[in-house]
MARLO-5630 format. One record per residue: residue in three letters; x, y, z of N, C-alpha, C, O in turn. Coordinates in steps of 0.1 Angstrom, whole numbers, plus 5000, padded with zeros to 4 digits. Layout:
% residues N
['Ala', [X, Y, Z], [X, Y, Z], [X, Y, Z], [X, Y, Z]];
...
//
This chain:
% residues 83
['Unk', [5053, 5049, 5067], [5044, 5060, 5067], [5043, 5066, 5053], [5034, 5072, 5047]];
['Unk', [5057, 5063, 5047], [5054, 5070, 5036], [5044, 5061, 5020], [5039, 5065, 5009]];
['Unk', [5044, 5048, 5028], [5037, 5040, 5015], [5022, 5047, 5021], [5016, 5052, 5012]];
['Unk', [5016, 5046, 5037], [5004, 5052, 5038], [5001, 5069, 5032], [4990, 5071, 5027]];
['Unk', [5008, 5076, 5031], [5011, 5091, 5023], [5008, 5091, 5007], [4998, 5095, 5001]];
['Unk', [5020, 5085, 5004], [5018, 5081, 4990], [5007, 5076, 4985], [4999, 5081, 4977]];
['Unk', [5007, 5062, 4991], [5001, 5051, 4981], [4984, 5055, 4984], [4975, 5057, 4976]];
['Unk', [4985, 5057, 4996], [4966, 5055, 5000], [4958, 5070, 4991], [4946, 5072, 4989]];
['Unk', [4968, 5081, 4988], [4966, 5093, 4983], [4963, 5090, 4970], [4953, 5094, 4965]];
['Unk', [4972, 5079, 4959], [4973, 5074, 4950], [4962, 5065, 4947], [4956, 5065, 4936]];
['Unk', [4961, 5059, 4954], [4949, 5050, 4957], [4933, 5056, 4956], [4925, 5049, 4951]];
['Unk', [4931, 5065, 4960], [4919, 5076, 4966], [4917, 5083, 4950], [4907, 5090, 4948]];
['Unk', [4924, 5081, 4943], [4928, 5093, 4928], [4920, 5085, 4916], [4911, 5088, 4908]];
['Unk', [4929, 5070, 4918], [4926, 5062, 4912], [4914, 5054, 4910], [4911, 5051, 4898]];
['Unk', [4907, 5051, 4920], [4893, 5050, 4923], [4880, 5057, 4917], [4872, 5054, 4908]];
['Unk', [4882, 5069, 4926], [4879, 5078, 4918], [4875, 5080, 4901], [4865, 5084, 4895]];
['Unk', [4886, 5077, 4898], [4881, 5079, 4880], [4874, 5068, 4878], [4863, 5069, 4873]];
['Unk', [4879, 5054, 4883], [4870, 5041, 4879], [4858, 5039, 4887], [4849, 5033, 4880]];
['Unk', [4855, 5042, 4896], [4845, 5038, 4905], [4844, 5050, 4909], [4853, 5057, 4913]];
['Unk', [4829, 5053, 4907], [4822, 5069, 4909], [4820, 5069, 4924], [4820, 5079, 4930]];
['Unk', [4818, 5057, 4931], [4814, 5054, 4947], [4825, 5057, 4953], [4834, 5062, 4946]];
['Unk', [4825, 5055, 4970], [4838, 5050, 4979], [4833, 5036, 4982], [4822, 5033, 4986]];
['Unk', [4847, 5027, 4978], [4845, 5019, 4977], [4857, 5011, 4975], [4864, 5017, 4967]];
['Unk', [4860, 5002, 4978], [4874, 4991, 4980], [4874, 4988, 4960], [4864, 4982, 4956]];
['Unk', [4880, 4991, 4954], [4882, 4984, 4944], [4898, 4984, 4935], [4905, 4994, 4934]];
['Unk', [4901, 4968, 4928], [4908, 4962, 4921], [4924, 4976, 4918], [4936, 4977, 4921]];
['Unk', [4913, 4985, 4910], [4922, 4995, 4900], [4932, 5007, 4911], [4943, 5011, 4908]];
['Unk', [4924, 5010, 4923], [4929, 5012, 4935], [4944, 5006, 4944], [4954, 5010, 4949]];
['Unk', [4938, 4995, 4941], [4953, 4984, 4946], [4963, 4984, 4941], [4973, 4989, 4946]];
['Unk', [4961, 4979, 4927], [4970, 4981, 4914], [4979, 4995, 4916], [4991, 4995, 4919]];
['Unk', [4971, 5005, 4915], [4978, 5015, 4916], [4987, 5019, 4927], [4997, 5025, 4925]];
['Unk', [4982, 5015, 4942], [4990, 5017, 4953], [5004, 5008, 4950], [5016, 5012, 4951]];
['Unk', [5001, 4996, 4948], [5015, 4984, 4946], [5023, 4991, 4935], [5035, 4989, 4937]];
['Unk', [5021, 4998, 4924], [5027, 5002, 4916], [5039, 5016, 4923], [5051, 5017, 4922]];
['Unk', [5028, 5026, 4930], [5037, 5041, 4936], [5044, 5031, 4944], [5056, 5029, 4940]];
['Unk', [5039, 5021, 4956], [5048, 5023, 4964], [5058, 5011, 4959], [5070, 5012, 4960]];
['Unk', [5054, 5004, 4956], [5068, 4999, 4948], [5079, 5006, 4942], [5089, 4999, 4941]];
['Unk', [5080, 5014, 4939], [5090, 5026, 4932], [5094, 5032, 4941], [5106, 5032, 4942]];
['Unk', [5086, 5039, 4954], [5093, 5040, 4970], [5097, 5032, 4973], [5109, 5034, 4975]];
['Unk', [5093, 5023, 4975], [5102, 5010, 4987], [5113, 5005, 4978], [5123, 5005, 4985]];
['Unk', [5116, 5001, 4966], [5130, 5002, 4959], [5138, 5012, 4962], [5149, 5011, 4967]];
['Unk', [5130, 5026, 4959], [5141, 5036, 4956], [5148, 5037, 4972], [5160, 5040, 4971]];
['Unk', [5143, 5035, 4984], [5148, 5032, 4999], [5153, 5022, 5006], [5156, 5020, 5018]];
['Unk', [5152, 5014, 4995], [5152, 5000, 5009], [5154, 4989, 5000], [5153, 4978, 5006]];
['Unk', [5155, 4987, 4987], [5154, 4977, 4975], [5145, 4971, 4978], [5134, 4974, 4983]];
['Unk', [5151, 4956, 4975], [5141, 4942, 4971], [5131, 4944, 4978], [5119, 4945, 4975]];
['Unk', [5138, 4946, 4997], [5132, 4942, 5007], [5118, 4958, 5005], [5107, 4956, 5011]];
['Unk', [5120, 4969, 4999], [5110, 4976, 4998], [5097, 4976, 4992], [5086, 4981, 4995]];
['Unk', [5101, 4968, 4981], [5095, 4960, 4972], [5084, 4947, 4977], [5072, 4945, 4977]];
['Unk', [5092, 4941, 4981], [5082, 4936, 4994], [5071, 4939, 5005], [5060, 4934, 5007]];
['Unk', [5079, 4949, 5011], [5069, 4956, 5020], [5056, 4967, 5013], [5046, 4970, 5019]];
['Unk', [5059, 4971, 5000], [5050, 4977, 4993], [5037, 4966, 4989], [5025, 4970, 4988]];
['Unk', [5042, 4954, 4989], [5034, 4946, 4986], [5024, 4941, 4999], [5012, 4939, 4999]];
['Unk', [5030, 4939, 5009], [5023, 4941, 5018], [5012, 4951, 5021], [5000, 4949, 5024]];
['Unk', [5018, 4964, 5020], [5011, 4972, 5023], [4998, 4975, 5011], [4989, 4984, 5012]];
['Unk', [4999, 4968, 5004], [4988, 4969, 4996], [4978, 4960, 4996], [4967, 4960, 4991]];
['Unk', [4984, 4949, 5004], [4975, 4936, 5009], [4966, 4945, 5019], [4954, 4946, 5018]];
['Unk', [4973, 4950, 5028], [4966, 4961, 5038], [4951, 4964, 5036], [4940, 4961, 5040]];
['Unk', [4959, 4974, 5027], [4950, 4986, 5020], [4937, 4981, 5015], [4926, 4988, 5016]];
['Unk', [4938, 4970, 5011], [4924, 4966, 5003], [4919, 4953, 5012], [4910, 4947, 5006]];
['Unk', [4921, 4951, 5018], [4914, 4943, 5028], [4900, 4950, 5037], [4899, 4962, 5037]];
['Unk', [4893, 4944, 5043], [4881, 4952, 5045], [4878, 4951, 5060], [4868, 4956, 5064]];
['Unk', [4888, 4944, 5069], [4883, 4942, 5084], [4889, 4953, 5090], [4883, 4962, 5097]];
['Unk', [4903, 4953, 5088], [4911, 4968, 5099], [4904, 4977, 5091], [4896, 4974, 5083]];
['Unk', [4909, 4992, 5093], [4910, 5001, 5087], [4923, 5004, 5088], [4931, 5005, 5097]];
['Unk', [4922, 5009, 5067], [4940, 5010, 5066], [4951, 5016, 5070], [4962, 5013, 5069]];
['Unk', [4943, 5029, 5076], [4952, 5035, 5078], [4958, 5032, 5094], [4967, 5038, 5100]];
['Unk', [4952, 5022, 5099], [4962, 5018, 5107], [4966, 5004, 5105], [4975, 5000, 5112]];
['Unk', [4961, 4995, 5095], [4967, 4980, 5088], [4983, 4984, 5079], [4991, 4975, 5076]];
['Unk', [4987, 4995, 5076], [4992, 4996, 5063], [5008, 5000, 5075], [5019, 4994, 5074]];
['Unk', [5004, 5010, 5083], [5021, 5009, 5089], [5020, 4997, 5101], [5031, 4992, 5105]];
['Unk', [5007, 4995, 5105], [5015, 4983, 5114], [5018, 4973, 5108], [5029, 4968, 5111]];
['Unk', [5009, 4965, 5099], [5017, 4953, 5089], [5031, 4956, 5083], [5040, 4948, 5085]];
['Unk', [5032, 4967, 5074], [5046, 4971, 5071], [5051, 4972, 5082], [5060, 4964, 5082]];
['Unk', [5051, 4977, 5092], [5063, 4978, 5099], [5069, 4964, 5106], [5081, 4963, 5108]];
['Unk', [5059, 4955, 5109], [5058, 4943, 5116], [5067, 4938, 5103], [5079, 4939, 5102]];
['Unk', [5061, 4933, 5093], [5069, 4931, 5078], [5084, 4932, 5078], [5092, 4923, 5074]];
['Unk', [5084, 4942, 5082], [5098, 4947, 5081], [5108, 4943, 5089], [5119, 4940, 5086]];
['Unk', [5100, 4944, 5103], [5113, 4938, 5113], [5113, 4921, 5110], [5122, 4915, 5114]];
['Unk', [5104, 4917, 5104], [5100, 4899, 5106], [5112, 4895, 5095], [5122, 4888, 5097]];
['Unk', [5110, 4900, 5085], [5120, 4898, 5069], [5133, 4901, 5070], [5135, 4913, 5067]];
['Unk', [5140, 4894, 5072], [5156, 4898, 5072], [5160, 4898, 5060], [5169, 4889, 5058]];
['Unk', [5157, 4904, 5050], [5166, 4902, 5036], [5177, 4916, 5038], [5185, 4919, 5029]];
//
């Protein structure tokens, strides 16, 4: 929940400056894998790091909607990866 808090808030900022629309783009992504990578280390290491990256796979994908792709893939993520 907290990569969805963080990152998609992070995400929504970032956009924003580059793309005047709403709209799925590149610089968005980038930026979510970056915050929540620095969360998911700073709690959980490698394996945080990981699941940040997932959840950014989430995020920018265009069939679910993220805010329920981002904790259920992380979380599924999480239990599947035994590191």
């Amino acid at each position: 929940m907290l990569f969805m808090a963080a990152g998609d808030g992070v995400t929504g900022i970032i956009r924003s400056f580059f793309v005047k629309k709403r709209q799925k783009h590149l610089s968005g992504t980038i930026g979510m894998i970056g915050i929540c990578s620095v969360l998911g280390y700073v709690f959980l290491g490698v394996k945080g790091v990981l699941l940040a990256t997932v959840a950014s796979i989430c995020e920018y994908q265009k069939w679910i909607d993220d805010n329920i792709a981002i904790p259920l893939f992380a979380s599924l993520a999480y239990l599947l990866f035994p590191i």
